[in-house]
Every structure is written in C-alpha cells, then in structure tokens.
N, C-alpha and C positions, 0 to 999 in steps of 0.2 A: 504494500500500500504506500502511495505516493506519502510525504513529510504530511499532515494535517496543519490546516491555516486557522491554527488555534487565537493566534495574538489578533488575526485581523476577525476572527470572528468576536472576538473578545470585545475590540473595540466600537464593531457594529451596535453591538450586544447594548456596550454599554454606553454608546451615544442615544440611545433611543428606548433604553429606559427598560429592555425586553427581561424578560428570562431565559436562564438557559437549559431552555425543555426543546426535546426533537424538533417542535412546529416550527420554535420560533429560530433555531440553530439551520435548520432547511431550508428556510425561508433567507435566513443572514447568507448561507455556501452559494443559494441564486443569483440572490443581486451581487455577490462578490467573485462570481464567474467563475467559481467552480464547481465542479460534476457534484451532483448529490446523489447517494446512494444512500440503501439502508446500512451498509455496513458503515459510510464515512459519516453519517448523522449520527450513530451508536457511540463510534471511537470519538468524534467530536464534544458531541454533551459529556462521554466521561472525561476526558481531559481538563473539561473547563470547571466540572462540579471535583474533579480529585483537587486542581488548583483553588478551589475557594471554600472548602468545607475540611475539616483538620487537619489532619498534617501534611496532606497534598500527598508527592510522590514518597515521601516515609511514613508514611499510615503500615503500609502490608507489613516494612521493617518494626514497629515498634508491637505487631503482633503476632511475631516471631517466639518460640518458647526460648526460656531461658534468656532472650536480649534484658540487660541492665543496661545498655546506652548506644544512644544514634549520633553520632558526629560527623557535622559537614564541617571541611574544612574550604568552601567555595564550591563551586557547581559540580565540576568530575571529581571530587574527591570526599567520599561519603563511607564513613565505615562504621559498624556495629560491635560491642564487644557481647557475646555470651557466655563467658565464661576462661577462655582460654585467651585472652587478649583480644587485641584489635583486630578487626579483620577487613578488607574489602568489603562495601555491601551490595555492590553491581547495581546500585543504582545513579544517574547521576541527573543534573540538571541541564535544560535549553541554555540557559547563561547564568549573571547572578544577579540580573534582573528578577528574575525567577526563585533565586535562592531569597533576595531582598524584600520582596511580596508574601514569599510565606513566612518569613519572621516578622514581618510588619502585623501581616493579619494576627498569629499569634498572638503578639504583643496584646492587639487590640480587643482582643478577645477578651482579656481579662483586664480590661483598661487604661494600659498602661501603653507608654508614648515610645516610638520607636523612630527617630531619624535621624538627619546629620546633625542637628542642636543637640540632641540626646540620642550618641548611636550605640546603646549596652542598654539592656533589659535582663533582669533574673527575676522571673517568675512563675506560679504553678497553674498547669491549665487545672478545669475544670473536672478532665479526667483523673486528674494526681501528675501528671507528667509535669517535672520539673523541668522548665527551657531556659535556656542561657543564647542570648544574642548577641552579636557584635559586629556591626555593618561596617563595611569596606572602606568608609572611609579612617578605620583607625585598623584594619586588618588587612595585612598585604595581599592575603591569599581572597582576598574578600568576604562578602556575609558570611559568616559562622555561625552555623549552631549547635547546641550543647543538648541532646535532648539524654534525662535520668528518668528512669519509667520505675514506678513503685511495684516491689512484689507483688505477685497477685496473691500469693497464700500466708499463711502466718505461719513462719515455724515455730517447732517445739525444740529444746536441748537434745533429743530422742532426733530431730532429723538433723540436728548437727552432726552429731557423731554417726550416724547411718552413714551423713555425708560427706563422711573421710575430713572434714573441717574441724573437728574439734576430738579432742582423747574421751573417753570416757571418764576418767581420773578429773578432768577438768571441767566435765558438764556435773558429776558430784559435787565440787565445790561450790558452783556457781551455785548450784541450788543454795547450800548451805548460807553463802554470803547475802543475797536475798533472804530470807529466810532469819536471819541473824539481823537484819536491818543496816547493815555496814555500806556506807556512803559511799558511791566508786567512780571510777572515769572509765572509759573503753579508749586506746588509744589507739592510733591508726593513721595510715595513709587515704592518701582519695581512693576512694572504690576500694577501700579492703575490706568494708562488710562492716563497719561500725554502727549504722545505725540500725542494720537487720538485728543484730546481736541484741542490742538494747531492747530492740524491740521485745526478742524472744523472750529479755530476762522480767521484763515489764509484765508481760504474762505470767510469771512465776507468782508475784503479788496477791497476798489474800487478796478475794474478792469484797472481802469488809472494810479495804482500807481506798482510800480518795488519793487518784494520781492525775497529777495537773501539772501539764508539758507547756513549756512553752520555748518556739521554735522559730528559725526567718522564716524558713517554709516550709508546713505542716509535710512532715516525710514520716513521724513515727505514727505505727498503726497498733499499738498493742493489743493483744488478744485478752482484754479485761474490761468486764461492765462498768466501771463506775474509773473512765482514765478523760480527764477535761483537758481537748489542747485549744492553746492558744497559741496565736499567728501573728506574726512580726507584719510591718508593709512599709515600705517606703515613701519618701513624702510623692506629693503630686508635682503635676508640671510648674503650679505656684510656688512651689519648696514646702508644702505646710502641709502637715498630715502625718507624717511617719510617726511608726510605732515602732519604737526598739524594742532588741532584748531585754534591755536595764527596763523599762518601761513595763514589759512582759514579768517580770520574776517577780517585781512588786507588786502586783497588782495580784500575781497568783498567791502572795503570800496572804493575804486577804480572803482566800480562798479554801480557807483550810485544808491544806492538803497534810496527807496524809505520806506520800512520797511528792518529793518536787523533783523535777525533769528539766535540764535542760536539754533541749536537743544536740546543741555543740555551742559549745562552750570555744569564744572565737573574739570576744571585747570585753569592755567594761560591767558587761551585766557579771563578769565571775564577781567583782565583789562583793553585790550582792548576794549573790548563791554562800556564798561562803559565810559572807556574816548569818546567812539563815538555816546552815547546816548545821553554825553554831548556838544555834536561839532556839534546841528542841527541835527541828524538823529531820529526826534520824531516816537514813535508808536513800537519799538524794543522790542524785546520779544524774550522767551527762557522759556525751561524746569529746572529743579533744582531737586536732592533728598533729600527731607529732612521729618523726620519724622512729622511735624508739623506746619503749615504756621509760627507760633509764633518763632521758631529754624530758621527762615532762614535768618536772620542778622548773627546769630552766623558760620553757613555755608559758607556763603558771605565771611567774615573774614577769615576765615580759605584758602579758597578757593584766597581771594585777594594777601596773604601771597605766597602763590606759584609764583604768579605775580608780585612779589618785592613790594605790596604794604601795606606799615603801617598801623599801626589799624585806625588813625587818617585819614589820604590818603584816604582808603576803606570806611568811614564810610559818610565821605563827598562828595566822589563821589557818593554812594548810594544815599545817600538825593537827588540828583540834578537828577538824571538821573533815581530813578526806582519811580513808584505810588501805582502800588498794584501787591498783592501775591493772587492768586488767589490756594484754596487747592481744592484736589482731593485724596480722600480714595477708599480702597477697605473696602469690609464688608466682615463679618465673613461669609456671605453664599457665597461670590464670585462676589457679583456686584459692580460697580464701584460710590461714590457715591460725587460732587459736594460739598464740605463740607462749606467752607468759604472764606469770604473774608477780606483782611487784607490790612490797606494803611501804608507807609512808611512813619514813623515818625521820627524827628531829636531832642531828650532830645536837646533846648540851652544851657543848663549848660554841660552838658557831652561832647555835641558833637556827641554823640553813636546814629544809629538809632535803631527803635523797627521798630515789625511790630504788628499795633494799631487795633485790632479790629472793623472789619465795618457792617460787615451783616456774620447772621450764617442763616443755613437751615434744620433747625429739619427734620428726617425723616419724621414724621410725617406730615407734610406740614407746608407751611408760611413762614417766614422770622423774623428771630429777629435781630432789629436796635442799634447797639452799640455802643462806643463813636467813631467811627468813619466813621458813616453812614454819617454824615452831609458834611465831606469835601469828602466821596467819592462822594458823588450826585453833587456838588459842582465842583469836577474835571470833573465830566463823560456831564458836562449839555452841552447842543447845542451852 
C-alpha cells in the first residue's frame, strides 16, 4: 500500500471542523485526489485516531507483558525494557513533529503545559502511566519521552522469592521488621524495584493500622484496606499552586497515621519525616537513591541540608528515628536483586551515623551474618 496522506488528511480534517470517522476521512482522500478505497479509509481513520487518543504508536508497546518502560529517544529510536535491559522496540516515528504532538497531547491530558516556554513535563496519566517529557528544543536527539507503566499485580514476599529476587532468609526478616514496627529506607538505583518492594512490604501491615503515603507521583499501590495516598503537583503556568512533599508529610501528620510513607524521600520534606519518626509515629518508611546501602548516611546529609538541617541536627535525628536500610540492585542481565541489609549506627565519639553491616545475600544462596546481624535480630524479635 502506497505511504497514506495522513498529515494532509489531518489538516482537511481539521480546517473544517470534521471528525475523523470513515465518511468524513472518504470524503477529505476525494477532494485531496487520492484513490479511496475501503482498505485506504480503514488504514487512514486508524492512523489518525492511534495519533490523537493515548499513547498513539506506543499504546501496543506499553501492553506488552512484563514492559516497566517505553523510551523514545527522538523519532527512530524507541526502546522498551522488560526485564532484561533495554531493548529495540521496532517501532518508530514519521519525524519529531510527530514525537512532539504526542507528548504535547499527553501533557495536556492531564493539564499540564508543554512547549518551548516550558519544554519538560513529569506527570501521571490517568491510567497510572508515569510520563516524563523533554522537547527538542533542550534535547539534541529531540522530543523524548520517558514513559514508567505501574505493575499491574500486587506482589507478595512468597512471589519475590518464587522470583529468584529475593532469599528466603530475607523475605523472613522483612516480615519480622514490619511486624516489629522498625522504621526503614529501601535503597536503590533507578529501576531497581524500590518502590514494588515497598509496596509489597506495605501489604504486610495489620489491617487495623492507618497508612498515609505521600508521594510526587502517586506510584505506590499497597495491597491494604485502610492505606490514604496523597499526591505532590507542581505549580501552574502562573507559578502558584504547587504542592510539595514538605507540604504532603505535614499535612498527613494530621492525619493520624498509623504508618507514615514517604514515597522517596529526595528534599527537604526528610526533615520532616524525621522529626515525626521521632514524635511517636513508629514503623515509617520510605524509598531513597543511592548507589549503595553503605552511601546513604552521606545522602541523608546532603538531602537534611536542603531542610535547614546541620550535619550535627541530621545525624542525631537519624540515630533516633531510622533502624535499617534495606538495598535493592538490578543485575547486569536485568533482574532485580535483594542485596543487603544494613542497621543505623551512631560513632559516640563523632556523633556521625554509618550504616553497619547486618546480613548480605550471595546470589548464590544463604545469608552471610555481619557485625550487625546481632542487634538487627535483637531489634526485629517479638
């Protein structure tokens, strides 16, 4: 079949106000002098309805089993990860005219402003699909987009370990540490599975107790009746309107929670969290980036600092308010892999906390006991 005369039908279309249904796409292929058939009126309306109703040409890619994300890096260069890294996803675009239109719409979808005044947008569609934008004029390769697709299922600790992700030795503690109420991080890279994780543990939670999350963008889904999230937003085209995290975590403490959540823990809302981990709200927990459970003191700090708090301030709040760092890796083939555990220690002399070695988890299997296996067992016991 000859190239289909999508743009110029496009533009008939939308000079004269039409829709684009068979009659009136037949009627645009006549007067713009080419053949109409039934098969070219078919392929036609679908090109024009793929291009203005969701994700356009990556709709088929983001319901693909097992995709966690769609990346356009400009029109021919489109690739998907499921598991095993990145890969080609054989699809590409007419130009990035085309890539620029469907992140525009996107945007728009959910109200938010997308052009060269303002050319970056991070937000979540309607379906949960988190999208990240960045138009060509500040990306060399051009329009980019970022698209993170939410699980569809909720796991349990029992499908971790099925799924060669976690030890068994270490889906028993985690129960324990929930269950004990002890305050934690998940540490991690991008895409190493931090917030699935959270999520799972989130569902460990009696059902008698009140969990209230709050997030930029509502990503956790725990499998618990009684979990209230609240959602970050950024200001409008005015500048006026945004809601932080700091904004979020005060407002849920008013809320009586039962567990408090941060989603990721990434500004100044940690001071918060922390003075309220300190104020009676045990069992509080949150995501973190950091490249290595051992770096996330020095994260902490970095991160307190935004929150007007001194090295001194941040290091003593930590000791009091967090237990353990629980890591999470990706591996070089693409799976995601429970790596270790680490408790929050306070040097008396420095005052500075570490985060002390407790239990590692060979791929290979079993558990290795470290110098801080003993006060982890110690904090996690009935």
């Amino acid at each position: 079949m000859a190239e289909l005369p999508v743009e110029a039908v496009r533009g008939y279309l939308g000079r004269r106000g039409l829709a684009a249904g068979p009659v009136e796409v037949g009627l645009a292929l006549r007067n713009l002098g080419h053949l109409v058939s039934d098969s070219t009126v078919r392929a036609t309306v679908a090109a024009l309805r793929r291009d203005s109703v969701g994700a356009g040409p990556l709709d088929d890619l983001l319901g693909l089993p097992g995709v966690t994300d769609v990346l356009v890096n400009g029109p021919d260069a489109v690739y998907l990860d499921r598991g095993q890294g990145l890969e080609p996803a054989g699809v590409s675009f007419a130009d990035d005219a085309e890539v620029r239109r469907l992140a525009v719409r996107l945007a728009a979808s959910v109200g938010r402003r997308l052009d060269d005044s303002s050319p970056f947008v991070d937000a979540r569609l309607a379906s949960g699909v988190r999208v990240h934008a960045v138009l060509g004029v500040v990306a060399d390769a051009g329009t980019c987009l970022s698209l993170r697709i939410p699980r569809a299922g909720r796991m349990t600790l029992d499908d971790w370990v099925a799924g060669s992700t976690m030890a068994p030795e270490a889906a028993q503690v985690l129960h324990q540490v929930v269950a004990s109420r002890r305050a934690f991080l998940v540490s991690g890279g991008t895409g190493s599975g931090k917030t699935t994780l959270l999520a799972t543990l989130l569902g460990l939670v009696p059902t008698a107790e009140r969990i209230v999350v709050a997030e930029d963008s509502r990503e956790l889904a725990p499998d618990h009746p009684h979990c209230l999230r609240l959602e970050g937003r950024p200001a409008n085209a005015e500048g006026v309107g945004a809601v932080t995290l700091t904004d979020l975590v005060r407002q849920a403490l008013r809320m009586r929670p039962d567990r408090l959540v941060v989603g990721e823990v990434r500004g100044a809302e940690l001071a918060d969290l922390l003075m309220a981990l300190n104020t009676g709200h045990e069992g509080g927990c949150g995501t973190i980036h950091a490249n290595s459970a051992v770096d996330v003191p020095a994260r902490l700090e970095a991160l307190g600092a935004l929150g007007g708090l001194g090295r001194a301030a941040l290091h003593a709040q930590v000791a009091a308010a967090l237990d353990l760092v629980v890591h999470i890796r990706r591996l070089p083939d693409g799976r995601r892999w429970v790596d270790e555990f680490r408790v929050i220690a306070q040097d008396p002399a420095t005052g500075l906390c570490r985060a002390e070695p407790a239990l590692r988890f060979p791929l290979a299997g079993g558990v290795v006991r470290l110098a801080g296996a003993a006060g982890l067992a110690e904090a996690v016991a009935p």
